[in-house]
GUNU-636658 format. One record per residue (C-alpha): x, y, z. Coordinates in pm, 1 decimal. Layout:
# GUNU-636658
X, Y, Z
...
//
This chain:
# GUNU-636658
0.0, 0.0, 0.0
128.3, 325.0, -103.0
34.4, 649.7, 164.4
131.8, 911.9, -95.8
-226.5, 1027.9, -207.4
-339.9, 1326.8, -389.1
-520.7, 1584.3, -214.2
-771.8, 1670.7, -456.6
-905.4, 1315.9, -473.6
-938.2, 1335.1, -59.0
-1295.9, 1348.5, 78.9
-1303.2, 1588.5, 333.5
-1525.6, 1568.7, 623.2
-1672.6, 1913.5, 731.9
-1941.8, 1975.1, 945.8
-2010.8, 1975.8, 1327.1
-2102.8, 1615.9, 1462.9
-2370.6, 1639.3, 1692.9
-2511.2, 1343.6, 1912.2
-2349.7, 1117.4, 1650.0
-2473.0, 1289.3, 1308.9
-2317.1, 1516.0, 1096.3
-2463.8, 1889.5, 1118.2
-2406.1, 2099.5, 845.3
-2401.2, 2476.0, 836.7
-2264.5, 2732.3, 615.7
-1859.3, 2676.1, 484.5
-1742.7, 3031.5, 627.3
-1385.2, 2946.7, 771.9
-1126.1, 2857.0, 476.1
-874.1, 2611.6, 493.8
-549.0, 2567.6, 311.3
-303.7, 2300.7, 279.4
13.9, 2449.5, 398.0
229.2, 2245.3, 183.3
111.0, 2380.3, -158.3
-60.0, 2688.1, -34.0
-407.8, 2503.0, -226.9
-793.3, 2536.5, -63.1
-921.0, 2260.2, 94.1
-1300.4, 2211.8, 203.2
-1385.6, 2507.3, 441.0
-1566.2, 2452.9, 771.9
-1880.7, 2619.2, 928.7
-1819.4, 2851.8, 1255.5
-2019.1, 2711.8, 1528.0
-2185.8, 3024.8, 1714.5
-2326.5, 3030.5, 2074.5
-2663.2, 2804.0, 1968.4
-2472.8, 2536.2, 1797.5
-2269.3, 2531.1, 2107.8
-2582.7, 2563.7, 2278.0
-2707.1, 2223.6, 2090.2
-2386.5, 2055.1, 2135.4
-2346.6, 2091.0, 2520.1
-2736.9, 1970.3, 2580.5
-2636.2, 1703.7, 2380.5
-2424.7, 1569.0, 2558.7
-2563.9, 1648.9, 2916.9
-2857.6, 1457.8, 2773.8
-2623.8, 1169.5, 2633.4
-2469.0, 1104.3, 3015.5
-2849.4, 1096.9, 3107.3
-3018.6, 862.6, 2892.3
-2723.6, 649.6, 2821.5
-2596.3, 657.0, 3201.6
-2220.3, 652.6, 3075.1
-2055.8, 768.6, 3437.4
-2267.9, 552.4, 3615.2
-2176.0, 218.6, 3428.0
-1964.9, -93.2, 3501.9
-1632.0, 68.0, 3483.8
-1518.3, -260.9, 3279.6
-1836.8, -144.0, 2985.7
-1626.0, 194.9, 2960.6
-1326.7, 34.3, 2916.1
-1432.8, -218.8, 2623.1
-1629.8, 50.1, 2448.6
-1275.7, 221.9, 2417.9
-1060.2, -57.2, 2347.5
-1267.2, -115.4, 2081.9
-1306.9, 248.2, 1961.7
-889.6, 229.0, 1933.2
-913.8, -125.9, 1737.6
-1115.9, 109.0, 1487.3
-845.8, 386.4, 1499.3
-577.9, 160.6, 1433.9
-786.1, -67.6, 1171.0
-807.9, 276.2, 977.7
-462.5, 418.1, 1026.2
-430.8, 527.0, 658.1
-731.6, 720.1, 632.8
-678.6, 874.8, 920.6
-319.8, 958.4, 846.7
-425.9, 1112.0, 535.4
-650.0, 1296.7, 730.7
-434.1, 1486.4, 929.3
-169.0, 1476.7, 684.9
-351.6, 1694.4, 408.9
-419.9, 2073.5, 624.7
-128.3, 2009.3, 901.9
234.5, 2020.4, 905.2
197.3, 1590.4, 1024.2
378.0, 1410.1, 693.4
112.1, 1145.8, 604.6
446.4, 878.2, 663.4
484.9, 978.2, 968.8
125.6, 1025.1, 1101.4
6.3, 674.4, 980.8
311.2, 521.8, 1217.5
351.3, 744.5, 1465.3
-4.2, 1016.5, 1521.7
-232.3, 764.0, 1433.7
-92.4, 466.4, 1620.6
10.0, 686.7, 1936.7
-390.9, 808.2, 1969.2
-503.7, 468.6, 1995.3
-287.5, 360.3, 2242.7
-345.9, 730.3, 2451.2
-732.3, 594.8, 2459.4
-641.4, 238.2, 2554.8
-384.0, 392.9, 2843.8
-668.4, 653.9, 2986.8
-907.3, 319.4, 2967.9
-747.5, 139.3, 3204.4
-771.4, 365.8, 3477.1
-1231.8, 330.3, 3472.2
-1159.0, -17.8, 3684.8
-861.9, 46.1, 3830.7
-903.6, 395.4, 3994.8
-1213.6, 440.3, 4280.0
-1281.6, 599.2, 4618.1
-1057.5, 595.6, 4924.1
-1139.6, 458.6, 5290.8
-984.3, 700.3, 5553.1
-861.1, 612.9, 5872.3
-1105.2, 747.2, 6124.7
-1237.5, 672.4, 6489.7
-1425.9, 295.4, 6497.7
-1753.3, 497.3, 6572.3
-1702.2, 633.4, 6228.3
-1693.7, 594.7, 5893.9
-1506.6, 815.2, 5685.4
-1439.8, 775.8, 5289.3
-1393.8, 965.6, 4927.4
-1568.0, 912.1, 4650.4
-1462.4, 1015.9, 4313.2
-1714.9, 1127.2, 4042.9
-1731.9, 1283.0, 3671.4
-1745.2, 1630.6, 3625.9
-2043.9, 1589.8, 3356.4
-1915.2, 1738.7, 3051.4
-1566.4, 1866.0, 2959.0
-1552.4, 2163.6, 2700.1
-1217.8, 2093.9, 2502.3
-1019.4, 2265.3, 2283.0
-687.7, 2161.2, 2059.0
-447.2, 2275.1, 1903.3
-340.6, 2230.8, 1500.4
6.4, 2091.3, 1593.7
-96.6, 1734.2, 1620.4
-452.1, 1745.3, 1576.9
-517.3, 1334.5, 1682.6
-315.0, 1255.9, 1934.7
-387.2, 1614.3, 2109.2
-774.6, 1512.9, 2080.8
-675.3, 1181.8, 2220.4
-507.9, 1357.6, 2519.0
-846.5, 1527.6, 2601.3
-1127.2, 1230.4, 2501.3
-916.7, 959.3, 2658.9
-910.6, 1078.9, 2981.1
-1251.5, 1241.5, 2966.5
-1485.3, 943.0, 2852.7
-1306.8, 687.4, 3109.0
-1353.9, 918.8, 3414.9
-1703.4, 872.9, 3328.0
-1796.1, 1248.5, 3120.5
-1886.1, 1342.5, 2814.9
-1741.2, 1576.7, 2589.7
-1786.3, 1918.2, 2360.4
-1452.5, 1951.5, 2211.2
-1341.0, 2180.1, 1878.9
-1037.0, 2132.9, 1695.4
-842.0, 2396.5, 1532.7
-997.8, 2526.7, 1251.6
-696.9, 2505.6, 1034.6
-718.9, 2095.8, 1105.6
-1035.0, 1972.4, 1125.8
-1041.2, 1710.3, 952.2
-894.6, 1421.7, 1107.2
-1104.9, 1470.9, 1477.8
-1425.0, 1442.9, 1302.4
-1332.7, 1093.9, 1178.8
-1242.6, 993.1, 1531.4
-1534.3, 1129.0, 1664.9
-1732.7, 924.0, 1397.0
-1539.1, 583.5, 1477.7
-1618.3, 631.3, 1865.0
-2017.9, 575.4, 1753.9
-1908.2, 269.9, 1543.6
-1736.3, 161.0, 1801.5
-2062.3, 154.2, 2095.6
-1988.0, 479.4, 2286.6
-2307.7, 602.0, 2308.8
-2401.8, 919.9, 2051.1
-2370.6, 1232.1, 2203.3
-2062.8, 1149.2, 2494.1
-1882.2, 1315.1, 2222.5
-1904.7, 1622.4, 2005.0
-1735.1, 1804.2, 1809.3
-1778.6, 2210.3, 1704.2
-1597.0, 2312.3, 1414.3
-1514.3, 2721.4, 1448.2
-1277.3, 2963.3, 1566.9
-1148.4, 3062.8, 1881.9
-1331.4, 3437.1, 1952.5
-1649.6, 3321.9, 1878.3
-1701.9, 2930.7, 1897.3
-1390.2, 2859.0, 2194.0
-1537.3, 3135.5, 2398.7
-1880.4, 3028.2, 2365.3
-1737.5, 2650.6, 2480.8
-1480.9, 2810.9, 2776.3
-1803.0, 3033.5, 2854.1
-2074.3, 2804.3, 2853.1
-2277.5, 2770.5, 3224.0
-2326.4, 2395.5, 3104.6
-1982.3, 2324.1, 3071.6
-1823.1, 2155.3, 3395.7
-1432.7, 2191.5, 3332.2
-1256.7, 2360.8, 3049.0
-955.2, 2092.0, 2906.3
-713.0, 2352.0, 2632.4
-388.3, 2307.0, 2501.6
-209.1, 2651.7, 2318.2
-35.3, 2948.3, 2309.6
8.9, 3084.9, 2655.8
-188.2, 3403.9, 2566.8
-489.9, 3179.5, 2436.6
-486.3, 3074.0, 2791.4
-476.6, 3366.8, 2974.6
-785.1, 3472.8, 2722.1
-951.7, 3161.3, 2827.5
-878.6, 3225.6, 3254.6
-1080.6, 3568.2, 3195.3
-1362.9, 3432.9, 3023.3
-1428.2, 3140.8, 3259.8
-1345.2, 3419.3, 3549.0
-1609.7, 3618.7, 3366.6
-1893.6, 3390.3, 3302.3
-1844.6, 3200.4, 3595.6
-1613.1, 2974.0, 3826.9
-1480.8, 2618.9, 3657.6
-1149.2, 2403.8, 3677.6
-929.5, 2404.2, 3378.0
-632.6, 2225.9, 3293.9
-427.5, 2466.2, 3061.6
-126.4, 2320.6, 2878.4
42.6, 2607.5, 2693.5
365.1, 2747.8, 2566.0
724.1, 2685.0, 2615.4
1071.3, 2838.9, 2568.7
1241.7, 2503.2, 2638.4
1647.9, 2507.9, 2709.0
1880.4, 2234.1, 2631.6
2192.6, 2257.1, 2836.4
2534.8, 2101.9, 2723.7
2822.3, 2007.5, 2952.9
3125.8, 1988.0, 2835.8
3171.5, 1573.0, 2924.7
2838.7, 1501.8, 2748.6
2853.0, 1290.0, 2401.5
2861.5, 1512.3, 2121.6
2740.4, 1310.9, 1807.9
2455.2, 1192.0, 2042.7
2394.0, 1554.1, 2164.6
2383.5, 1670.7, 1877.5
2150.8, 1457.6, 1735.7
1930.6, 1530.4, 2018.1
1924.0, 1846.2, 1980.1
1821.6, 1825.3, 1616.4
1512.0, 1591.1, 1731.0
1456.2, 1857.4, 1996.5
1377.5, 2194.1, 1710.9
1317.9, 2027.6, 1378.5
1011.7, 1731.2, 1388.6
720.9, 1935.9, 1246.3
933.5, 2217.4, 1171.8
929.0, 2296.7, 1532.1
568.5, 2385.0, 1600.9
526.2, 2164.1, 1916.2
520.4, 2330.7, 2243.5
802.4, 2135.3, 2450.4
1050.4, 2245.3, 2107.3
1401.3, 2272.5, 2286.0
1479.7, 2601.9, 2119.4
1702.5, 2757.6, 2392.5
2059.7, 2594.4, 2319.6
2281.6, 2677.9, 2642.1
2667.7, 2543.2, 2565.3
2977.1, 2503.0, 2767.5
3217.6, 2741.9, 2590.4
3487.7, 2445.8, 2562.1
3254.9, 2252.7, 2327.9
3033.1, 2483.6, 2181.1
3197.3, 2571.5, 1852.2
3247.9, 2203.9, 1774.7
2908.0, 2137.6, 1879.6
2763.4, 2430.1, 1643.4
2945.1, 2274.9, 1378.3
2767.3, 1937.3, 1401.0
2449.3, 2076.8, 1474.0
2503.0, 2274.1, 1137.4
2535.4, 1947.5, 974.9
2233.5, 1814.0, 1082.8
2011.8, 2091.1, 995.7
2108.5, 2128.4, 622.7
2029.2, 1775.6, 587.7
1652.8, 1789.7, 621.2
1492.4, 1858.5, 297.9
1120.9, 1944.7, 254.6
827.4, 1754.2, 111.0
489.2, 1773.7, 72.7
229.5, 1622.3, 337.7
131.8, 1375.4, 133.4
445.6, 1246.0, -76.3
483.8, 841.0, 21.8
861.0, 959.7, 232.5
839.4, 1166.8, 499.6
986.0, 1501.5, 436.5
1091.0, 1799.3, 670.7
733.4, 1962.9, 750.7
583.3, 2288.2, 640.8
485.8, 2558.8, 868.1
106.0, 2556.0, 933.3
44.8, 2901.8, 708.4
170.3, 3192.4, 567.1
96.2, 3406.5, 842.3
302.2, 3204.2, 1091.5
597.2, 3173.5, 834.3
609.9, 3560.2, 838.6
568.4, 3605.9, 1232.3
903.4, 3312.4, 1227.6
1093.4, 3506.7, 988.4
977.1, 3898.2, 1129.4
1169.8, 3760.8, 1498.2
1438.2, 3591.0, 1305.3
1483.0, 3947.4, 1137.3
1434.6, 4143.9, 1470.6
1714.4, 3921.1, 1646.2
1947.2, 4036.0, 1378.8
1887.8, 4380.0, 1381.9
1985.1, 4355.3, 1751.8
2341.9, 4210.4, 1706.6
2242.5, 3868.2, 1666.1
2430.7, 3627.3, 1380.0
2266.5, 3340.5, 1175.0
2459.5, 3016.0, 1184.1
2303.2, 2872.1, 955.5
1959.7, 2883.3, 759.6
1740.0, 3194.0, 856.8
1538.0, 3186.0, 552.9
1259.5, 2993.2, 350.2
1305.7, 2729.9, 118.5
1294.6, 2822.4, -234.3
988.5, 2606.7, -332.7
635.2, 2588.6, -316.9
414.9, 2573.8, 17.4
520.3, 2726.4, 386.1
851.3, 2610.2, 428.2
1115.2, 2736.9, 660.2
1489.4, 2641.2, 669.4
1588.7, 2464.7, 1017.8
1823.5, 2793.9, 1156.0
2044.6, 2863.1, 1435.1
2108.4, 3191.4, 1562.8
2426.0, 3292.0, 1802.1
2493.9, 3620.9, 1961.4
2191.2, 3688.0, 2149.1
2140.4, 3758.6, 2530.7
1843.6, 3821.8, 2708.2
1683.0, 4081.2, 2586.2
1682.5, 3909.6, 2236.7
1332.8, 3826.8, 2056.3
1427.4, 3512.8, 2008.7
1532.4, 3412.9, 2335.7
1196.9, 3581.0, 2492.3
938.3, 3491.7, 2238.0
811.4, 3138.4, 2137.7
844.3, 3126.2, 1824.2
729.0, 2835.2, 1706.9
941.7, 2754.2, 1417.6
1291.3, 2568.7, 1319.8
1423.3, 2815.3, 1519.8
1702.6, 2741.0, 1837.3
1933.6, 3019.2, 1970.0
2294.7, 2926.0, 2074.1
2422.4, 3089.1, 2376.1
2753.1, 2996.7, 2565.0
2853.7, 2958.2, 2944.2
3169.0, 2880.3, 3161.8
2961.2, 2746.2, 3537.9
2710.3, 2541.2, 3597.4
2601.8, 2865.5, 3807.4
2557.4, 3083.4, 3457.9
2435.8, 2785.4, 3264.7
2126.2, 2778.1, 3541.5
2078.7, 3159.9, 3495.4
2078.2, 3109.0, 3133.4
1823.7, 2861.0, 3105.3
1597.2, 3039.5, 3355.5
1292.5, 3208.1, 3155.2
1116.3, 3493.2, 3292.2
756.3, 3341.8, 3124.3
779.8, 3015.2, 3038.3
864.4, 2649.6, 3203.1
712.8, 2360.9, 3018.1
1069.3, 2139.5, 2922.8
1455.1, 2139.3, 2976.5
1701.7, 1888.1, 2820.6
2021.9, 1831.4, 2962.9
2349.3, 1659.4, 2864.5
2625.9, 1532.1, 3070.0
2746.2, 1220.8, 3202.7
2810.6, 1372.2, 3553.2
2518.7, 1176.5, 3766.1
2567.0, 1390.2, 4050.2
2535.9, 1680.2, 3839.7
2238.9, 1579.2, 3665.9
2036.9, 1513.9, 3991.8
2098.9, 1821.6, 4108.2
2014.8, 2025.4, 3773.6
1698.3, 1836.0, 3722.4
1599.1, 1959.8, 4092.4
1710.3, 2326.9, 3991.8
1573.5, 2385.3, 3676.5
1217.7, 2522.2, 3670.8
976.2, 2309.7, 3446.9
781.4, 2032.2, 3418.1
946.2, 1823.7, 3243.3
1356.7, 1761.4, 3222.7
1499.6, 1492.1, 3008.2
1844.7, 1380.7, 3077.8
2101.6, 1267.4, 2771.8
1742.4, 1273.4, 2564.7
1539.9, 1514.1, 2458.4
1117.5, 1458.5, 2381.7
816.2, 1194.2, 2468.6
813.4, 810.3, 2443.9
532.2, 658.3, 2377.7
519.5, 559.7, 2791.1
200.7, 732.0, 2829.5
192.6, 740.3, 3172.8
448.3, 1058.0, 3223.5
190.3, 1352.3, 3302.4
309.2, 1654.1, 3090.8
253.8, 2003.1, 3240.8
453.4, 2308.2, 3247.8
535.4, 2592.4, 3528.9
524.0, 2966.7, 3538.1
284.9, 3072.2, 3289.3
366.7, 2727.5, 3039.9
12.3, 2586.6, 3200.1
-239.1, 2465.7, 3495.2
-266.2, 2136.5, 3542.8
-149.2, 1816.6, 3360.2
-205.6, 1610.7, 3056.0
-151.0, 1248.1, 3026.1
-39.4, 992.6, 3283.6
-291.8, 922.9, 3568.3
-310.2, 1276.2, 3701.7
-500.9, 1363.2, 3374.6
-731.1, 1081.0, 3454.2
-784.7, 1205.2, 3776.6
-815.6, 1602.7, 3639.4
-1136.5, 1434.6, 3516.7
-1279.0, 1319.3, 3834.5
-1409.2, 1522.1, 4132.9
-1403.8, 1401.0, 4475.0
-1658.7, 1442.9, 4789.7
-1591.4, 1312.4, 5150.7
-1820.1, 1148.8, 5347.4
-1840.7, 1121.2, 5738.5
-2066.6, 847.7, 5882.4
-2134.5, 798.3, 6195.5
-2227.0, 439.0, 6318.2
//
């Protein structure tokens, strides 16, 4: 079987899907394949009534179809199965997301496609395995916590990786128990609709999930704003969050969990391994061109090895050579659009007109579609645009330093703390660093995710509330009441 397809010949799901059916409404969002730059099908905007519709749908669905209230072990076939669907239709679901995102249709159909039904299967096995707590208490009492859905979860995802970030929100969601409203980005919709579709197939009842196709001022804040909505799940840009904290503040008190941006810094001892360094560091700015959040794109260097280091890492980057989406290889990914190509190159620019050098790349490929060379930029301190901004790009600064002391102080970000990578083969050293530096996640000799699902990912500072994945997320679905008896 070959996975190159054309995108013409692609039929392209696009309307809401609403207690299991397919609600159509008028195309007013366009979409555009960022490798070619070509329309695809555009999407209706849901406003505050189709919202409306969506979220009594699904209040209605936990009702009739009592979905929290069931054998734990029903939930958990219903979504085994639903991921035996997933995986049973991993090419049409990899040319899904492949044909409006930056996901080559190679890599989704291994790697997206595969990695969102085993998220589903992981979040499963917690609805039998995860319950209420007995509490010690006096023996003329009896004391305990039960754990309960929230009802139903308004979601919202990002373009990045539009299945497996829809996995890290459903998953969790539907085996605490909930239902959920949930709208992709509108620049890749595609893809979640199908999944949505296969969940029916697959015997979760119609309505536990839904999904809104819009934008984010008027169909996100009706979802984040909604009275009927019980918790607000959103992954994105840090200032999409803080948008999303004033609504809910506004309209009325909910819990979120809020996974957002990240300035992530990679810090190189001199005693680490180079050649494996370095090709950690290229896995850490150039899979999808560098538009994932945890994107190591802060490069801090002891001075000994660093021009040796830039050298390789050089290397590396002029090897990756672009393709489109949906050619059978996997190729170095465009950037989602236009409009994020030019905000990439505009703080490229504004780093140079402030002393910074480019090491290498720093400009777009000379070919059709979004494309922007993988580029590493030197000379830059903290008052750089590049080192404050996330930039969301192929983009990784290089700075130096001689102590462990300065390398710290380097890799602390006023804003953001989702990642940090760190190389060295000191042990000591790397205990103590991972205790010191301030984010949520810190890979040692490694940089980025394995498919061991049950690592929570969650950032500090303003990089997000909350967690995704592992068992926390599970239980950021659940609410909890105590109970005092006495006997």
């Amino acid at each position: 079987m070959t996975l190159a397809f054309d995108p013409a010949a692609l039929t392209l799901p696009a309307a809401h899907f609403i207690g299991g059916t397919f609600i159509d409404g008028p195309e007013e969002i366009a979409v555009t394949a960022p490798s070619s730059g070509q329309a695809l099908r555009a999407i209706p905007c849901a406003d505050a009534a189709m919202v409306d519709r969506a979220v009594e749908t699904a209040r209605a669905a936990l009702a009739s179809s009592g979905w929290g209230g069931l054998m734990p072990r029903d939930r958990l076939r219903a979504m085994h199965r639903w991921a035996d669907l997933i995986e049973a239709e991993a090419a049409h679901l990899a040319r899904l997301e492949a044909v409006a995102s930056s996901r080559p249709v190679a890599q989704a159909v291994t790697g997206d496609v595969l990695v969102t039904a085993e998220q589903i299967r992981f979040f499963a096995e917690f609805a039998d395995k995860e319950g209420g707590e007995l509490v010690p208490t006096s023996d003329a009492q009896m004391g305990f916590i039960s754990a309960h859905p929230y009802g139903v979860i308004g979601a919202i995802t990002p373009w990045n990786f539009p299945l497996s970030m829809a996995a890290w929100k459903l998953g969790p969601a539907l085996a605490a128990g909930n239902a959920v409203v949930l709208k992709p980005s509108e620049m890749t919709p595609y893809s979640t609709l199908r999944l949505a579709e296969l969940s029916v197939q697959a015997g979760i009842p119609a309505g536990l999930i839904n999904i809104v196709l819009g934008d984010g001022p008027t169909t996100g804040s009706a979802i984040t704003g909604h009275p009927g909505i019980d918790k607000v799940s959103f992954t994105g840009s840090t200032r999409a969050g803080a948008q999303i904290m004033e609504n809910i503040a506004r309209t009325g008190i909910k819990p979120m969990t809020l996974e957002l941006g990240g300035k992530s810094p990679m810090l190189v001892f001199a005693d680490a391994d180079l050649d494996l360094t370095a090709d950690c560091l290229d896995r850490g700015i150039t899979p999808n061109a560098g538009q994932f959040c945890v994107a190591g794109s802060r490069i801090i260097v002891d001075r000994r090895v660093a021009e040796e280091l830039a050298e390789k890492l050089a290397a590396r980057f002029a090897r990756h050579a672009p393709a489109p989406t949906w050619a059978g290889e996997a190729g170095f990914s465009p950037i989602i659009s236009e409009r994020q190509l030019a905000r990439i190159d505009s703080i490229v620019r504004a780093a140079v007109d402030q002393g910074a050098q480019i090491l290498c790349g720093g400009e777009r490929f000379d070919r059709e579609g979004s494309f922007y060379r993988p580029t590493l930029i030197g000379g830059v301190d903290a008052q750089s645009p590049a080192i404050r901004e996330e930039i969301f790009g192929p983009v990784a600064t290089f700075q130096t330093f001689d102590t462990e002391e300065e390398a710290l102080a380097l890799a602390a970000h006023p804003t953001y703390g989702l990642a940090a990578g760190l190389f060295t083969r000191d042990l000591s050293r790397a205990l103590r660093l991972t205790r010191a530096l301030e984010a949520g996640t810190v890979w040692v000799n490694r940089y980025g995710r394995t498919r061991d699902h049950i690592l929570p990912t969650g950032g500090w500072k303003a990089s997000g509330i909350g967690k995704d994945l592992g068992r926390e997320a599970y239980l950021a679905n659940r609410r909890t009441k105590s109970v005092l008896i006495d006997l």
